[in-house]
C-alpha positions in Angstrom: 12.4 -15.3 7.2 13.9 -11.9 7.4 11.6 -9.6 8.8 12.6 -5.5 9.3 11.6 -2.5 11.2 8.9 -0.5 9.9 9.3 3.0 10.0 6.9 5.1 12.3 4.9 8.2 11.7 6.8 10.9 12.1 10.4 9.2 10.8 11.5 12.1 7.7 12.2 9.3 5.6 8.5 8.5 5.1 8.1 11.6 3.2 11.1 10.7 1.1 10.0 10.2 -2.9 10.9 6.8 -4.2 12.8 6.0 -6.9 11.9 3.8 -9.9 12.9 0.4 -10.2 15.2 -0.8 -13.8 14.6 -4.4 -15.1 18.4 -4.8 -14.5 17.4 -4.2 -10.9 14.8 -6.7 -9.9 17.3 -9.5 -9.2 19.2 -7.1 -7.4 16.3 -6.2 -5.1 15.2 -10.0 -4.7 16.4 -9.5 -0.5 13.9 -6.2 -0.5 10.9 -8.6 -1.7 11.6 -11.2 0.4 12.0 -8.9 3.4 8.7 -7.1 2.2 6.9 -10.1 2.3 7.9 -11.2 5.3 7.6 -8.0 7.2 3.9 -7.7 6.2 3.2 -11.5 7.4 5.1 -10.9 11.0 3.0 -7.7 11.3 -0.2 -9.5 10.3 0.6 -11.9 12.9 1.1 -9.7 15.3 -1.8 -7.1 14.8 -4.0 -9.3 13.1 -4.8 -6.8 10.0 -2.0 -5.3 7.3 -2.7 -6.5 3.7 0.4 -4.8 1.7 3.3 -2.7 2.6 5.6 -0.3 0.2 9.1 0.2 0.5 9.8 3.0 1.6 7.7 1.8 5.1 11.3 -0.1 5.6 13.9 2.8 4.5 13.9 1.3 1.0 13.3 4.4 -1.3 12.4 2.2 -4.5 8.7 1.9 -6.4 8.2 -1.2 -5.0 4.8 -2.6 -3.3 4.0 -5.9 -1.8 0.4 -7.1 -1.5 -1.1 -10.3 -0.1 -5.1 -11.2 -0.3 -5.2 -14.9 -1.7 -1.8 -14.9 -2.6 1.4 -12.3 -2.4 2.1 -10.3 -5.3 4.7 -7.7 -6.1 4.0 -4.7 -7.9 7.0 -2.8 -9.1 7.0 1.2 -10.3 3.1 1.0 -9.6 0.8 4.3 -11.7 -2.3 5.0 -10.6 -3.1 5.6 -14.4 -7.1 6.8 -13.7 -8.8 7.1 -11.3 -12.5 7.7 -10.9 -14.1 10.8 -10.7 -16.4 9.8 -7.5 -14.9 10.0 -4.3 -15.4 7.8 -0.9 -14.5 8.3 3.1 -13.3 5.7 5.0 -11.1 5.4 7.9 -7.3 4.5 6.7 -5.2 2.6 8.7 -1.1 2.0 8.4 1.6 -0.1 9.5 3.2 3.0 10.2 1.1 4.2 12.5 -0.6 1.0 13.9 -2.3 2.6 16.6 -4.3 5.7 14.7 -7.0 5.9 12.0 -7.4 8.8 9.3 -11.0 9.6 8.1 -9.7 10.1 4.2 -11.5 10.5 1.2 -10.2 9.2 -1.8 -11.1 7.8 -5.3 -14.0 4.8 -5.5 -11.9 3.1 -7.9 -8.8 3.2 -9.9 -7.0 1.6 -13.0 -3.0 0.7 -11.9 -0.4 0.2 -14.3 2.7 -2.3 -13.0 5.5 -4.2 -13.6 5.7 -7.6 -12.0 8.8 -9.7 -11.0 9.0 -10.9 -15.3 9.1 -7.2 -15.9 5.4 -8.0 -18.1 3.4 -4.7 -17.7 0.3 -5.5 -15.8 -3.0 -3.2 -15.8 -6.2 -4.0 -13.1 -9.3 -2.6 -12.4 -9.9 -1.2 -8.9 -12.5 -1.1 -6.9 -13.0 -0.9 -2.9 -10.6 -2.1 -0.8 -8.5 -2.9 -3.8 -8.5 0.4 -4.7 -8.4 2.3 -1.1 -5.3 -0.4 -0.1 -3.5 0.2 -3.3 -4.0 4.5 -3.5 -2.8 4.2 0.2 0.5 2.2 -1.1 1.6 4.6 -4.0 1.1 7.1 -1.6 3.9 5.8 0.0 6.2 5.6 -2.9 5.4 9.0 -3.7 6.0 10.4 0.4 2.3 10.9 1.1 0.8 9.8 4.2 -2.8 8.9 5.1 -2.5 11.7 7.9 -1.5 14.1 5.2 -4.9 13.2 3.7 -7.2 13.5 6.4 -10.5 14.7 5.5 -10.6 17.8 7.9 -8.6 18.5 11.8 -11.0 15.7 13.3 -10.5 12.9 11.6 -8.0 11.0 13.5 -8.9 8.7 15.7 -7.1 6.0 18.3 -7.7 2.4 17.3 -8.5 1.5 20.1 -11.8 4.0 20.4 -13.6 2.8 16.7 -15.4 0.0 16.4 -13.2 -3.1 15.2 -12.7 -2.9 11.1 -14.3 -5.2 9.1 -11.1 -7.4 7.8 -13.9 -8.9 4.7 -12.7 -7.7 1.3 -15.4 -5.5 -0.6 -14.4 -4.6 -4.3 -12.9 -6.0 -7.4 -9.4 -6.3 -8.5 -9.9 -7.1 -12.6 -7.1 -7.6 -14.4 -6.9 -5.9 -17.4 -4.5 -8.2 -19.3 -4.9 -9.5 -22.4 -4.6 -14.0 -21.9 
């Protein structure tokens, strides 16, 4: 297990814009996956919450996102291809800031485009957490933090003063691939 630091608000390299990843790369970026992985599993372990982390969060600057509900996934050069017109406010957390919650408002649901570890394009449905954990990620990638986001100058709060989040998964991750 190969676990790294994860960069902390207020590190300039969070607001860095990450590159895309080439099929030539993936083998090449095997370590980063591995180390993604495992970063988000020591963190979980340690703060009991933290469902996906994205590169950059480790001073990688590739498209590269790492997810794990019922099993880990990896989403490489991740688009946010749609994304619907309602809007919802929840309070955002991040690895990054492990301490602080954002009040953000952000799209109910969302269709994302990836590529996975085959390099097969993969399309899904999103809807509630799905969709707030996975707009939160390609934020990330793109150098866009939840504090940037913040619905107005009082919407951050310490962890420790909100109630304790609900860690149940609401929502709907549909793939949109043809079998």
């Amino acid at each position: 297990m190969s676990t790294r630091s994860i960069l902390q608000l207020g590190e300039p390299r969070l607001h860095r814009v990450s590159e895309p990843v080439a099929p030539a790369d993936v083998a090449a970026l095997a370590d980063v996956v591995r180390d993604l992985h495992d970063t988000m599993r020591a963190f979980q372990q340690r703060h009991g919450w933290g469902r996906a982390i994205a590169a950059p969060q480790i001073g990688v600057h590739r498209r590269i996102v790492a997810m794990c509900v019922d099993e880990p996934v990896t989403f490489f050069n991740p688009v946010l291809d749609e994304q619907d017109a309602e809007a919802v406010e929840y309070w955002e957390d991040c690895m990054s800031f492990p301490d602080l919650l954002v009040r953000v408002r952000m799209p109910r649901a969302c269709r994302l485009t990836w590529r996975d570890a085959q390099w097969r394009e993969r399309r899904a449905w999103l809807t509630g957490d799905y969709a707030a954990l996975l707009l939160h990620e390609v934020d990330h990638l793109d150098g866009v933090l939840a504090t940037q986001r913040a619905v107005d100058d009082r919407a951050l709060a310490l962890r420790a003063t909100q109630p304790p989040k609900d860690l149940s998964w609401r929502g709907e991750f549909r793939s949109l691939d043809e079998r």
